[in-house]
Each structure stands twice: as structure tokens, then as C-alpha cells.
C-alpha positions in Angstrom: 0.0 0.0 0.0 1.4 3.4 -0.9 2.1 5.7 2.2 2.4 2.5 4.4 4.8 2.3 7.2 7.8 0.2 6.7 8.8 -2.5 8.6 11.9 -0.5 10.5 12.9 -3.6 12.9 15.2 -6.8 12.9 15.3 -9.8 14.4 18.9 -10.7 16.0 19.7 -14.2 15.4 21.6 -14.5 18.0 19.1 -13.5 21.0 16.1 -13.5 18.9 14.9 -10.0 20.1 13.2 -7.3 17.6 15.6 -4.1 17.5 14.7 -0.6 15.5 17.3 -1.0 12.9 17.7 3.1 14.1 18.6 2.3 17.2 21.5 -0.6 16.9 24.7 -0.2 18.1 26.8 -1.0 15.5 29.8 -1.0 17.6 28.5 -4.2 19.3 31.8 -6.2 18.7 30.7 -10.6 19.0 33.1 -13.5 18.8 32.8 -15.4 15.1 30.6 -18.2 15.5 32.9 -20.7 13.0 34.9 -20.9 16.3 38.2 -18.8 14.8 39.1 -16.7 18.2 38.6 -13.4 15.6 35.8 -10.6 16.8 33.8 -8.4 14.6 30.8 -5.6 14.3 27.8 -7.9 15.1 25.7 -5.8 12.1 27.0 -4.6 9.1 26.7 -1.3 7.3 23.1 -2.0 6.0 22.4 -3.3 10.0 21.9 -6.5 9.3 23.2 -9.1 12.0 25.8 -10.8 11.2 27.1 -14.2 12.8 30.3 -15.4 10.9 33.5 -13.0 9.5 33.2 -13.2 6.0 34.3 -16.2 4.2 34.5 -17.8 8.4 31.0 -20.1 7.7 31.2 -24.0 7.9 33.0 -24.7 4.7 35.2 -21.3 4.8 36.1 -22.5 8.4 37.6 -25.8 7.1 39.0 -25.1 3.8 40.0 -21.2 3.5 41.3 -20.2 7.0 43.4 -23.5 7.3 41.7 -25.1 10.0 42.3 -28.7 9.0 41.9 -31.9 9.5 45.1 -33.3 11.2 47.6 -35.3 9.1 46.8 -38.7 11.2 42.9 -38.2 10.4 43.4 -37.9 7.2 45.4 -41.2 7.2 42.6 -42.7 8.3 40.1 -42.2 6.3 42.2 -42.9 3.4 42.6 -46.1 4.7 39.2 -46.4 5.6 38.0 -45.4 2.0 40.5 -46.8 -0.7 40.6 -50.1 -2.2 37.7 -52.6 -0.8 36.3 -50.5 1.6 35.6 -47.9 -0.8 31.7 -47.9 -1.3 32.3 -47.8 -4.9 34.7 -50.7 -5.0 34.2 -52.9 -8.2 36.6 -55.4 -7.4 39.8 -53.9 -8.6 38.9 -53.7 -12.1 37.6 -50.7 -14.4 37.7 -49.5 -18.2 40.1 -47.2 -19.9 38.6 -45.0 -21.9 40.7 -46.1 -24.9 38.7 -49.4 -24.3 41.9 -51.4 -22.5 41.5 -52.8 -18.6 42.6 -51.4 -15.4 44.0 -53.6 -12.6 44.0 -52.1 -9.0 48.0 -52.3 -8.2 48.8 -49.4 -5.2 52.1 -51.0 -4.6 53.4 -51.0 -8.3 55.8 -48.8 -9.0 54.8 -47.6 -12.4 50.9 -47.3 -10.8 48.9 -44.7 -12.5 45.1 -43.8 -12.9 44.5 -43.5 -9.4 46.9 -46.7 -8.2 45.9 -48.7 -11.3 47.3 -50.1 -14.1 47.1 -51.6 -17.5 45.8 -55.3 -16.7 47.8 -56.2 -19.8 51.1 -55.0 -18.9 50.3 -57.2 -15.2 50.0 -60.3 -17.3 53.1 -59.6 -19.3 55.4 -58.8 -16.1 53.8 -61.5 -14.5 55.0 -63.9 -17.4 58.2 -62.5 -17.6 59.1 -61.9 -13.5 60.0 -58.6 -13.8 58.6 -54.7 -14.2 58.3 -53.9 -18.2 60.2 -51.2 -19.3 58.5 -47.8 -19.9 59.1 -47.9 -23.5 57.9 -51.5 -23.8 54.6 -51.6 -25.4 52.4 -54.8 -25.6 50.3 -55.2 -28.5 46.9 -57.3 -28.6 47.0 -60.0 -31.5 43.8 -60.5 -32.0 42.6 -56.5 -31.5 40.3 -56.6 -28.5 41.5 -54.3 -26.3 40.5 -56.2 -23.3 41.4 -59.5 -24.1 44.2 -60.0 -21.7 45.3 -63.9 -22.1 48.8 -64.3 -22.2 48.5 -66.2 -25.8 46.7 -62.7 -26.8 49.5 -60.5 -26.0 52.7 -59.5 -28.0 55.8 -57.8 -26.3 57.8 -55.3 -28.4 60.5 -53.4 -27.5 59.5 -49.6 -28.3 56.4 -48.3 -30.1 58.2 -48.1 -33.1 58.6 -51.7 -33.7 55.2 -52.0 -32.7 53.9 -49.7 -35.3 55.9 -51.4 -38.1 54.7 -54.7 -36.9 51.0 -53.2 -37.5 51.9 -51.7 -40.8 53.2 -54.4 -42.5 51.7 -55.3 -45.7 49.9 -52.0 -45.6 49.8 -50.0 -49.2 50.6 -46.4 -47.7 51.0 -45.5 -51.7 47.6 -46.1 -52.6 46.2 -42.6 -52.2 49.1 -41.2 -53.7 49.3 -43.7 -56.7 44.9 -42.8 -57.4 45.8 -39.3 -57.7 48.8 -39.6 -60.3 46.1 -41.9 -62.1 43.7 -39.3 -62.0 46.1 -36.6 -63.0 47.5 -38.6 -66.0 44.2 -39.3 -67.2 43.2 -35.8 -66.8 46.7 -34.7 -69.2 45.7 -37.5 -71.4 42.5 -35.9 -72.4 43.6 -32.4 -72.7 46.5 -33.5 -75.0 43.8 -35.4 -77.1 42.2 -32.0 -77.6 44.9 -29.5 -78.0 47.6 -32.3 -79.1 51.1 -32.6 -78.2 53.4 -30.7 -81.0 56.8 -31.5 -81.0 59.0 -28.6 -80.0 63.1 -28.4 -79.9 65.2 -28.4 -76.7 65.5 -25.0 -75.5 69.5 -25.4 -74.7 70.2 -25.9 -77.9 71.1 -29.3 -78.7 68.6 -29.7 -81.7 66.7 -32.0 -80.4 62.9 -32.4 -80.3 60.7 -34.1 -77.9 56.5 -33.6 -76.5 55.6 -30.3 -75.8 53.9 -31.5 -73.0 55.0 -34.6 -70.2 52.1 -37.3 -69.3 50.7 -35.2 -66.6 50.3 -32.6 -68.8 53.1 -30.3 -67.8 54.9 -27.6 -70.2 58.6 -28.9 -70.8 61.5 -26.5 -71.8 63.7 -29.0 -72.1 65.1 -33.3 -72.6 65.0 -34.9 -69.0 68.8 -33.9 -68.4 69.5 -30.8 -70.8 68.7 -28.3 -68.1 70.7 -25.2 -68.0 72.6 -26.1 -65.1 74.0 -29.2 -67.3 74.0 -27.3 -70.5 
């Protein structure tokens, strides 16, 4: 309603009693409740009662004014919550997400992931008696990822070895060999149209030879009678 009569009064928290916000004493210094030790103006500059310093609340008290844990309880509840007591515990076993196995290992010295590691390289080492180098790789024979039998899994020293033992019999020249089809057949047809005069050597031998090469390039001179061996 217009012309009403504000509401000019606030609760205090802290004793519960209703006080005209003209009347506070905002020089009321209170202990913060978060339990630092630190004092502070119990309102703030709009008079609103304040209980906790700024950034001192439950979650500020723990993590921002270094009120911690100690280093013992800690301990504990990392012992309490890792490996089988973990309430998310899946029996030591998860899933890459390149599609390969993770073992549980904390104790293995090459342990990543979170104390886990490639359940393939475990098999191989296993095999073996020792720790695989870190530039061993192990490659899958059959390509499923997760299928870690030992009869499944290769050993190669480096990754280079692996990849030529993947590439082999692999025609990396096939693209490359399509397009220089495509490109003579494309010279073929323009030198039906225009033709393909014979023209002499430009260094001066007298010769003559195609105007034009079977991709359809302009040649100057014979395959050897460039300036530079003129």
C-alpha cells in the first residue's frame, strides 16, 4: 500500500529479540561463530546481523582459514576409504577409456590412474618376473582391447617396432598412386584436344621431344639438358 509504514525492525539471530534497525549499536563487537578466536561488528553497514566473519561459515572455516583436519585423520580415512572398503569398490577392475583394462595395483611402482594399471602389462610382467620397461609396449593379437590372455599379447620393444609390426603389408602409396592416375588421365584428355606438337630443346642441342609430359606439364627441355648441365 502506498504511504504505508515500513517494517523499521530486525530480528537478531543471536538473542532472537526485535531491534529498530535506528537504534542498533553497531559497535557491538561478538566473537565469530565458526569458532576462529577473531571478533567483529555484530551488524553490518546496512544493520543486518551478522554471525560469521566473511568467508568464516562452515566450509570457509575448514578449507580457506586452514583449519584442517590433522595429518593422522586424514590417514585414516584414506585407509578407511580406498581399495575394498571404498563404497564404490568394483573389485579392482575398471575400463580405460581407450577401451583397454585397469587392474587395482597401489604398490606398483609404475601405478597410475588413481593406483591402477594396464591389466595387460600385469599379465606380461607376470610372465616374464619382472617390471616392463616404460618404452615396452604390448600389443593385442587379435585386436580386443581387453582381451588379456597371455597367448593374446605381444611384447615389443618400443612403439616403433610396434607400429611397423602393425603396418606391415599395408599400401601407404595407394592414395598417392589414385591421384597420379587421376592426374594422367586428366593430361591425357587435354592433350587429345589440343595435341602434343613436338617442340626443340631450348639449350640448344637440336633436339625435339613432346611439348607436353604425361601429366600434362609444359617442358622447356630433354629430361637432363637443363641449364645447369648445358
Amino acid at each position: 500500500m502506498k504511504g504505508a509504514k515500513r517494517n523499521i525492525e530486525w530480528k537478531d539471530p543471536i538473542t532472537g529479540r526485535f531491534i529498530p534497525k535506528t537504534k542498533k549499536n553497531l559497535a557491538e563487537i561478538v566473537e565469530c561463530a565458526c569458532g576462529c578466536g577473531q571478533s567483529f561488528p555484530r551488524y553490518d553497514k546496512e544493520g543486518r546481523p551478522r554471525k560469521f566473519i566473511n568467508g568464516h561459515n562452515a566450509r570457509g572455516n575448514k578449507y580457506r582459514l586452514g583449519i584442517k583436519h590433522p595429518e593422522s585423520y586424514k590417514q585414516m580415512m584414506r585407509e578407511r576409504m580406498s581399495g575394498k572398503n571404498h563404497p564404490q569398490w568394483k573389485g579392482g577392475r575398471a575400463y580405460h577409456s581407450g577401451g583397454y583394462v585397469l587392474a587395482h595395483a597401489p604398490e606398483h611402482p609404475h601405478k597410475h590412474h588413481g593406483n591402477y594399471i594396464f591389466e595387460h602389462r600385469l599379465v606380461m610382467e607376470h610372465h616374464l618376473g619382472r617390471y616392463l620397461e616404460s618404452g615396452e609396449t604390448i600389443h593385442h593379437v587379435n585386436g580386443i582391447k581387453d582381451d588379456n590372455r597371455l597367448e593374446n599379447l605381444k611384447l615389443f620393444s618400443s612403439d616403433s617396432d610396434h607400429g611397423v609390426f602393425e603396418n606391415r603389408g599395408r599400401n601407404f602409396d595407394s592414395g598417392r598412386e589414385k591421384s597420379i592416375r587421376t592426374i594422367k588421365a586428366k593430361a591425357a584428355e587435354r592433350q587429345r584436344k589440343r595435341g602434343n606438337p613436338l617442340v626443340e630443346c631450348t639449350c640448344g642441342c637440336g633436339k625435339s621431344f613432346p611439348k607436353y609430359d604425361d601429366r600434362g606439364r609444359t617442358r622447356r627441355y630433354i629430361h637432363g639438358h637443363g641449364r645447369w648441365q648445358n
